[in-house]
N, C-alpha and C positions, 0 to 999 in steps of 0.2 A: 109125818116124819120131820127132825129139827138136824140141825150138824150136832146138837148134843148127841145123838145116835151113835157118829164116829168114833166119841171119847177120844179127841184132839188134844194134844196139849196145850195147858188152860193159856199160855199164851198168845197159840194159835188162834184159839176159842176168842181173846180177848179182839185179834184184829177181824173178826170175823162178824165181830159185834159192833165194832167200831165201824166198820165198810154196808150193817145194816142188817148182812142178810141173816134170814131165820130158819128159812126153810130152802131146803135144795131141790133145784129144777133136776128134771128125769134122767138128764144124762150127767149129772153128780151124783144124783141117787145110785143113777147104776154104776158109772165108773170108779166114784172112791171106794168103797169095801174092795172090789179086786186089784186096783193101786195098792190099797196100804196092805192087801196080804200077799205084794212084791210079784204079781200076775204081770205080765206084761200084756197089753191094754192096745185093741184096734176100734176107737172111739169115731163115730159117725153120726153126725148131728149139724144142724146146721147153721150158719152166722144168728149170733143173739141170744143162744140158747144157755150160754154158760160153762163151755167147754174150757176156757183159760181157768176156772176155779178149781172145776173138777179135775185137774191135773196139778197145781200147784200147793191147793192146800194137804193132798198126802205127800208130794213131795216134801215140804217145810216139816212136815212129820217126823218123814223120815231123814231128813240133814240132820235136823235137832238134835237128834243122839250121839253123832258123829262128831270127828275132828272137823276143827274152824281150819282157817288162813289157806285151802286149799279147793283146788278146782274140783267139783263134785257130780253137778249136775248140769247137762248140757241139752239147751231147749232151741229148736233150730226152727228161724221163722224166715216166710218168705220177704218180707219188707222188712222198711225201717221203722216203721209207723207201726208194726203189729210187735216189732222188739219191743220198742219202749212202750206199748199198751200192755205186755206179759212183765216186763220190769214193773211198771208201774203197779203191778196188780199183785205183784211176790213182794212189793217195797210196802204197799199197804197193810197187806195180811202179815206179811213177818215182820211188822214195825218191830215188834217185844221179843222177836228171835237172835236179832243179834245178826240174823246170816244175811249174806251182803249179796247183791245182785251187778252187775253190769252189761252193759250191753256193746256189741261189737258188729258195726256195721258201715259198709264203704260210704263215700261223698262228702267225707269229713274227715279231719285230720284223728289218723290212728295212735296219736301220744298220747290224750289223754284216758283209752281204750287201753293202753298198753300200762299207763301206770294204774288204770284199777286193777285190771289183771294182779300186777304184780304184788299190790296192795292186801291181797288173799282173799277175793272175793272165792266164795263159794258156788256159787251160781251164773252161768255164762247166757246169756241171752242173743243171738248173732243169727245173720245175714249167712247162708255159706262160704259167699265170696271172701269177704273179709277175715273170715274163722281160719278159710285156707291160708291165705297168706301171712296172716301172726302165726300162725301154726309152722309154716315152710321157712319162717324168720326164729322160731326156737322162743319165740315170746309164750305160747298158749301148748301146754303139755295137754293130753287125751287120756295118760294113763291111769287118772285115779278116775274119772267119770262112773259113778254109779249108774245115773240115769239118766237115759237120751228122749228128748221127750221131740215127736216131727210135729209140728205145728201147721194145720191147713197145709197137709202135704200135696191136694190137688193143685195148688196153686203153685207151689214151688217148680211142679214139672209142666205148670204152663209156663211157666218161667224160665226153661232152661235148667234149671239145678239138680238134675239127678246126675250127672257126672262129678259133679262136690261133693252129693250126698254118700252118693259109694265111697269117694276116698275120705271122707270121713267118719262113717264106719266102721272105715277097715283100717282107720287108728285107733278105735277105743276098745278096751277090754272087751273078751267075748263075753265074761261075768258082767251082766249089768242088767238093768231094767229098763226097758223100753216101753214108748207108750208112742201111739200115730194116732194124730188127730186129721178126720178130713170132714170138708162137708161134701160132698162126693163120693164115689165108688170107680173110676174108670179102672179099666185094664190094668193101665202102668202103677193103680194101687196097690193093685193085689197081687201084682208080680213083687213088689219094693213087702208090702207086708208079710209074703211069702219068707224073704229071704231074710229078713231083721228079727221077724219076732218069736219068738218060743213057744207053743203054745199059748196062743194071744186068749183072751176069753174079747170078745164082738160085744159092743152094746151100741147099739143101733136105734136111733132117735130121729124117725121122720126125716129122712137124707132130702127126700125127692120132691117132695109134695110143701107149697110157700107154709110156712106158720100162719096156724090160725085166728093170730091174733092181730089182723093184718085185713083192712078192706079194702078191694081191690075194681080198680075201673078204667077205662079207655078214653079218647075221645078221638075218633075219623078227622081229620086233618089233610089240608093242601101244604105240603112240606114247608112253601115260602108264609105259612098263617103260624106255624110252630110259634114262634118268638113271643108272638101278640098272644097266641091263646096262653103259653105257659106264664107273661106277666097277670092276663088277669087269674088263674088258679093262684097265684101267690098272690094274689091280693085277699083272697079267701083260704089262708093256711095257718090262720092264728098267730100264737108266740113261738111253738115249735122252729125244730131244726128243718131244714127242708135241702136236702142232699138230690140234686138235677146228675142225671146221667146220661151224655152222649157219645157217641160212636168214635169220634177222632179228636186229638189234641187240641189240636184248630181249632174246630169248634167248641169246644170247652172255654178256650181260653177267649175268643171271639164272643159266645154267649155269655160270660159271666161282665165283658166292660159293658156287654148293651146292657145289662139287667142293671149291672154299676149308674150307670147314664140314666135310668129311667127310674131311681133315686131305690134303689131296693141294695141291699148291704149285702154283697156277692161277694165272692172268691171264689178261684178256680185251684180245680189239684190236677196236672197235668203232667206228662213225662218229660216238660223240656224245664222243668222250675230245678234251681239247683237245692240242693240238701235245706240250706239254710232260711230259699223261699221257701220250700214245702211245709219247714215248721213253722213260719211264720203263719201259711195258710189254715193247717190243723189248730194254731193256738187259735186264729181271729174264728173257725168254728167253733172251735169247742166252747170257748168263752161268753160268745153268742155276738161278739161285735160285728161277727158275717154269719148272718142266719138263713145264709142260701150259700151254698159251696156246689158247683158245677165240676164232675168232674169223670176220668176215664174209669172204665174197670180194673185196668192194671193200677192205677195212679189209688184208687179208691179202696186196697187191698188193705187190713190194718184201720180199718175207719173205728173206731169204737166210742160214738158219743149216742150217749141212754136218750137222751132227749130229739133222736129224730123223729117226728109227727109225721112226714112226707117222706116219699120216694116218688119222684118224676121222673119217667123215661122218655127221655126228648126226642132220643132217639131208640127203637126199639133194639132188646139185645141178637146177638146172634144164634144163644141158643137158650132152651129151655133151663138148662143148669145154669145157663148167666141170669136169667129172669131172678131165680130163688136167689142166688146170691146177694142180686142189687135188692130185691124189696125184702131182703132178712136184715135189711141196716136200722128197720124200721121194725116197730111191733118188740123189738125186742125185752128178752125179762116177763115175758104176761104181759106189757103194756102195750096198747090199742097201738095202732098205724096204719097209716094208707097210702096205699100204693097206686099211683096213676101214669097210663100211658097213653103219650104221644101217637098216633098210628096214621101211617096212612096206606092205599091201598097195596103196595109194593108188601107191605107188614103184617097184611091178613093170613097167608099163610104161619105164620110163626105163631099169632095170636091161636092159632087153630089147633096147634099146637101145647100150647101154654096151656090153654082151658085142656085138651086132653090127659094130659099129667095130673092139674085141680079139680082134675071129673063135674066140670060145672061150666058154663057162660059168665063170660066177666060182663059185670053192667059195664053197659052206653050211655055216656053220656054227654052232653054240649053244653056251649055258655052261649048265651043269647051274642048276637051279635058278631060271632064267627060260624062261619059255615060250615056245616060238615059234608067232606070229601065226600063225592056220590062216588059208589062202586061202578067198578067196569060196567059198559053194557055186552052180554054175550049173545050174540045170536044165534038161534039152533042152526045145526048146518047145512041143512034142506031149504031156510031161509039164505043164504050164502052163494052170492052170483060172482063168477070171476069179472074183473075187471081189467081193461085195457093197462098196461103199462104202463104210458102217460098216467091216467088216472090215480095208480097205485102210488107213485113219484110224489103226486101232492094229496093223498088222502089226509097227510097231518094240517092242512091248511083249510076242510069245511069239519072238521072234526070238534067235538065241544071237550075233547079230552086232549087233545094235541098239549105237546106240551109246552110249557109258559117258555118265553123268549126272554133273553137275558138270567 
């Protein structure tokens, strides 16, 4: 199968040729024929797969026909970083369209937001937050919107944003088309898809389970050796991107000056950088001038650079849905990745986990020269004699597992 299949207008065709692609990944396949026969669309699939394509090239389809200078179609993303990744990717494809895109989202001054608007772009790309507030300012009208597209709508209600999402909503025409994109399934989806969409037609693309274009491995670790074992894996990661994920800001930002220091071209994306650091950080990745970017999962939402080779979890995630998320940044498009983590014992359960989902054992593996964490020792409990109080008091002081001081 090729996009010539869709019979796009040869425009469209033209930026679609110009951006590469030939042939459509499975959740294009399935989702554009029921977009462009104006189906309203519950797409689930997950980070890499292609899901920003499959929803914008029948959108540009369907502008095309229509009146310019007005507000048309409204694409609502949970970051600022995953705005301008869906701008940038409606500004590609509709170079030869004519139709205008902007994006509308808080941290930055809303003037020059407020004169695209007004400029007649056709296409709004926004943040809930900010959407509300031009909206409650008389700047950003809802009533011509054709189509609302929810963008990684899991993410948005980790975030907070189903109370915007409903009053925004419940501004736009009941006539319209709607499309919700998740990589997930929780409850609060299908309560929100329940109520938005019209007989949605489901296309369903491997929600759960990592992609498999993705080789995945561990390494057992003494949490204070982390630092040291993940310099020397980047010393073996090639030319590739290599996007580090750990558990708190802090640490993000603290791990990428050591890596900085130890001559490796790092950047951190973290919750306390303002608007204007953040872009600086996505531009020195994406460009390659930082070919290690450390950063949170909230902070890391919106990542989309084709060339990450790696995924390092420094620190292990909290849950199985966070695992597939962070190592979908990798592998992406059919192209290979590998996915490595950090562990140590506190992290075996979760690991236990992970592999349950992947119905498989993830290789073990170590670098010469660092030790790997020995497991608990358990002893059966017929082997198990009580001990005096005193004794129990300093059990952490003949113990080979006690833990490190300082």
């Amino acid at each position: 199968m090729s996009f010539n299949n869709f019979n796009f207008h040869p425009q469209i065709n033209a930026g679609i040729s110009a951006a590469g692609y030939s042939t459509p990944s499975p959740i294009q396949a399935s989702a554009i024929p029921a977009i462009l026969e104006g189906r309203d669309v519950l797409g689930l699939a997950q980070t890499g797969t292609g899901k920003t394509a499959a929803f914008v090239l029948p959108m540009l389809q369907h502008l095309i026909k229509g009146p310019r200078g007005k507000q048309r179609a409204l694409i609502l993303a949970p970051t600022r970083e995953l705005a301008e990744q869906t701008h940038t990717a409606i500004t590609h494809f509709g170079k030869l369209t004519g139709l205008r895109s902007i994006t509308v989202y808080g941290g930055v001054s809303a003037q020059p937001q407020i004169r695209g608007i007004r400029s007649g772009a056709e296409i709004i790309v926004a943040c809930p937050g900010r959407l509300l507030d031009l909206k409650n300012q008389g700047v950003i009208r809802l009533n011509d919107i054709e189509i609302l597209v929810l963008d990684e709508a899991d993410h948005m209600f980790d975030m907070g944003f189903l109370p915007s999402i409903r009053a925004i909503i419940g501004a736009l025409p009941k006539q319209r088309q709607t499309l919700l994109f998740s990589a997930t399934m929780p409850t609060e989806i299908r309560s929100l898809a329940g109520s938005v969409l019209k007989d949605p037609i489901t296309v369903e693309i491997s929600i759960e389970q990592p992609l498999d274009t993705i080789t995945h491995a561990l390494y057992t670790v003494d949490q204070t050796r982390k630092p040291e074992l993940l310099m020397e894996l980047l010393k073996d990661t090639g030319s590739g991107q290599v996007l580090v994920f750990t558990r708190t800001k802090h640490r993000a930002k603290k791990l990428s000056v050591q890596l900085a220091q130890a001559g490796f071209k790092a950047t951190s994306l973290q919750g306390n950088l303002s608007q204007a650091q953040r872009q600086v950080a996505m531009n020195a990745f994406r460009s390659g001038h930082a070919r290690v970017m450390v950063a949170t999962d909230i902070a890391a939402r919106g990542i989309d650079v084709s060339q990450v080779s790696h995924v390092i979890n420094f620190d292990i995630p909290d849950t199985v849905e966070a695992y597939t998320h962070r190592t979908g940044r990798t592998g992406r498009m059919e192209r290979l990745g590998n996915a490595l983590s950090l562990v140590t014992r506190e992290d075996l359960p979760m690991v236990a986990m992970i592999e349950k989902l992947m119905g498989k054992k993830i290789e073990r593996r170590s670098v010469e020269g660092i030790p790997q964490e020995r497991p608990p020792i358990v002893r059966p409990a017929a082997q198990m004699k009580p001990r005096p109080q005193n004794q129990q008091n300093n059990s952490n002081r003949n113990s080979r597992y006690a833990p490190s001081r300082g």
